[in-house]
N, C-alpha and C positions, 0 to 999 in steps of 0.2 A: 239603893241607888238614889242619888239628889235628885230632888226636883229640879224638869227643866226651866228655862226663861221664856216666856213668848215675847218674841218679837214687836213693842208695840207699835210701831208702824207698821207691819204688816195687817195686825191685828184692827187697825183702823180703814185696812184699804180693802180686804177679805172677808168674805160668810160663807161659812159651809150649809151644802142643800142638804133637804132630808135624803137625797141619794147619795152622800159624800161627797159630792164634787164642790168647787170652789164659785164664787162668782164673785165679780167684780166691776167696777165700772167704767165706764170707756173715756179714752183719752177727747182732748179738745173742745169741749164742755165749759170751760172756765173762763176764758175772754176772748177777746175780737171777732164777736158777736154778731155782729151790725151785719158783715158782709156774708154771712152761712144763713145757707137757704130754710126757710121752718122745717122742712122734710126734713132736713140733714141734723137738723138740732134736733129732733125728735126721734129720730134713728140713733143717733148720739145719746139720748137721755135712756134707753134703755140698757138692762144691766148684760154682762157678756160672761159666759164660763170660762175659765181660768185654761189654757191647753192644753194638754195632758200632758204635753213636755214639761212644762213648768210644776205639775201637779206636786212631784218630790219635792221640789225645790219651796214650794209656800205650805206644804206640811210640815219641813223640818222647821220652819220658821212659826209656826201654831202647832206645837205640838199637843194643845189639849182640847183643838177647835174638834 
């Protein structure tokens, strides 16, 4: 069987945990800034697990993550 392709944008947005699951990072993070409250930025700056609906769908895309 060929080897597969990984996805390199995927491959840039994705890390797999030592438990198999996915994490990722959260949207809204990258500008207009000024007006998001520190809270919210800080709550934003932490990383999020991938959903388990999506889970199939960003391992066909990392197949050797």
């Amino acid at each position: 069987m060929p080897k597969l392709k990984t996805r390199r944008a995927a491959a840039k947005r994705f890390r797999r945990t030592g438990s198999g699951k996915f994490v990722r990072r959260k949207a809204n993070k990258n500008h207009l800034l000024e007006h998001k409250g520190s809270d919210r930025k800080n709550r934003l700056s932490h990383k999020a697990l991938v959903d388990p609906r999506d889970f199939e769908r960003v391992s066909l895309m990392l197949p050797y993550a």
